[in-house]
N, C-alpha and C positions, 0 to 999 in steps of 0.2 A: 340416400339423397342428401343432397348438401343444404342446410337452412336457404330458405328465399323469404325474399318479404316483400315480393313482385305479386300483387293481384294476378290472375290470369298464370300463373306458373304452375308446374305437376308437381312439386315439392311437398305440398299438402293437401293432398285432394285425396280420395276413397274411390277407385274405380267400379262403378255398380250400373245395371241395367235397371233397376228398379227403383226407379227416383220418379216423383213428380212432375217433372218437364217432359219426362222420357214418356210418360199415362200422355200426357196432352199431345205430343209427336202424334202417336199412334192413334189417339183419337180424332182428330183434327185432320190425318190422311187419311182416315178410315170414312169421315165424311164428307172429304171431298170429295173419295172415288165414290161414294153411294148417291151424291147428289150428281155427280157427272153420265152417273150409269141411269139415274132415271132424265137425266137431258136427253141421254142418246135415245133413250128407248120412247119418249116421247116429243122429243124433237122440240124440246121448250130451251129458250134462250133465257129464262128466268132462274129457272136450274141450272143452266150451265154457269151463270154469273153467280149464285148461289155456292156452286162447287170454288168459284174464281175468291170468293171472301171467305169461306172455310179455311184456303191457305191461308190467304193473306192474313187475315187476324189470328191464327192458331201460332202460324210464322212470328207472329209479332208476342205471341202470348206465351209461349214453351221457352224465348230465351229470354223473356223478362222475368218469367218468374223462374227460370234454371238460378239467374244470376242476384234476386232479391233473395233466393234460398240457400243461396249458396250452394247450389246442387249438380251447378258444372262440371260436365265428366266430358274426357273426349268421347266416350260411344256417343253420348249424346247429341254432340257435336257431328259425328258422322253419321246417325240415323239423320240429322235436319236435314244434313246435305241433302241424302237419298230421298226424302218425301216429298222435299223442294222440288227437283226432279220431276221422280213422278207424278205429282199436282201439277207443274206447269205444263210438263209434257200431252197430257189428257186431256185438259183445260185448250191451251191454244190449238191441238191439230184438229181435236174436234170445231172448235171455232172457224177455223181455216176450213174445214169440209164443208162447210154452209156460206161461207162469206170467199171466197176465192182470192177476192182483190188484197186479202192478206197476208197472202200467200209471199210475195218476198220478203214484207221488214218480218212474219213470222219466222221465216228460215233463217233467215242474219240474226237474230234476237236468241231462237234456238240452239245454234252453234254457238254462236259465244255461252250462253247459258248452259250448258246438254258439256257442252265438250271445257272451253276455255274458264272462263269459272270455275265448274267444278275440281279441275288439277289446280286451281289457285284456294280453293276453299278449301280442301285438304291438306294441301300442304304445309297448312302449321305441326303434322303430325312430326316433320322433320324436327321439329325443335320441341321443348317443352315447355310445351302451352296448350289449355284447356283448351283453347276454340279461337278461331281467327279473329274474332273480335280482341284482341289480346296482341295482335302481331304486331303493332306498335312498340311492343320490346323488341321487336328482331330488325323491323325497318318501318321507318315512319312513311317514309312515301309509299308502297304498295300498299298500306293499311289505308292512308287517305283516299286515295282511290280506289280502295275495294270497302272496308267497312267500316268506317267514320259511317255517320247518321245522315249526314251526305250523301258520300256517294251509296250508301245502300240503298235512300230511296229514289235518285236517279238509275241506279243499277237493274233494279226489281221491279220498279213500278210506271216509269215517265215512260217506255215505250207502248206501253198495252192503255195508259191514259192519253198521251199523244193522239193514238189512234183511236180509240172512244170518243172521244173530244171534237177530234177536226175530221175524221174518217179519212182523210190523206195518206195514200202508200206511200205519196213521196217521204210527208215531213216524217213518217213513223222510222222510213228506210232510211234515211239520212240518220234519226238518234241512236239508232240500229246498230250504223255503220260507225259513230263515232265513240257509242259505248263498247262494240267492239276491239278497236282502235284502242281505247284505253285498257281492257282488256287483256290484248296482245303486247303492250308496251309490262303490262306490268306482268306479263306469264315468263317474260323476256329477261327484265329486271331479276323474278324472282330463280332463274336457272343460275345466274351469278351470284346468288348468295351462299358465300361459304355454307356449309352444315357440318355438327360438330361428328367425329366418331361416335360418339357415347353420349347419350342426353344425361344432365346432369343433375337434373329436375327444376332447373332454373335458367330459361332464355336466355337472363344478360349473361351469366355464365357461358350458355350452349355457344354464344356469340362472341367472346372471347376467345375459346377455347378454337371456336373456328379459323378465327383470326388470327392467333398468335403462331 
């Protein structure tokens, strides 16, 4: 691999499943589904919001401390993807089973999340970069509207508080429909980005290379 001196590059990283972030992934989905399984079994809405902040703070807590340890790896990067997933998935439909009226902005929230998301949260694998948070070397506009500290917590969090907040299907299906929208604009964007033959272990590299 050719020297990089690009944060967020594959140029210098140690590809391992046994890191620190990667124990807190696994831990942190392991208690969500355990506190979601005793929601369903006992039909409490305390445990189910319980399993709701297990992501949310683990989410918040596996790439803060991947990236203070310097312990970013892609696996770990796409184990997040996958328990993000499955914690939301568990979390909302079970919600939806009990509350009905959340039943559209759930499903627009979902699709975008489930489907459109996750082909844009991957997709840094095309180039070489540790994790999307990083995709700023390849293009600055999908990264602002996918993982800037912005739009992550408009992304992630404003429709399921929306809805807590106001209980409106309308407003929750409206930020739904417009986080979608943005979304789709940037899953759009990101099919037009050249991709290099050979990763080179350096983005602005892969990005040239694309280019020329």
């Amino acid at each position: 691999m050719q020297p990089c001196e690009h944060r967020g590059c594959t140029a210098a990283f140690a590809e391992q499943w046994n890191t620190w972030p990667n124990l807190v992934t696994a831990v942190r989905t392991i208690a969500t589904v355990v506190a979601w399984a005793v929601a369903v079994t006992t039909g409490s809405g305390g445990w189910l919001l319980a399993a709701l902040l297990c992501y949310w703070v683990g989410d918040i807590a596996d790439g803060l401390l991947a990236r203070l340890t310097h312990r970013e790896t892609r696996t770990g990067a796409v184990l997040d993807v996958l328990a993000d997933r499955l914690s939301v998935c568990l979390v909302v439909v079970s919600y939806v089973s009990t509350h009905p009226a959340a039943a559209v902005p759930a499903t627009v929230f979902l699709g975008q999340f489930v489907v459109i998301d996750a082909y844009l949260t991957l997709a840094f694998a095309r180039w070489s970069l540790l994790s999307p948070n990083y995709f700023g070397l390849v293009d600055t506009t999908v990264y602002r509207l996918n993982w800037s500290p912005p739009a992550k917590a408009t992304n992630t969090g404003a429709v399921v508080l929306v809805w807590l907040l106001t209980g409106s299907p309308l407003a929750a299906t409206v930020l739904a429909a417009v986080v979608l929208g943005v979304k789709s604009y940037s899953a759009l964007r990101l099919t037009r980005l050249p991709t290099p033959p050979v990763l080179s272990g350096c983005a602005v590299l892969d990005v040239r290379a694309a280019t020329n």
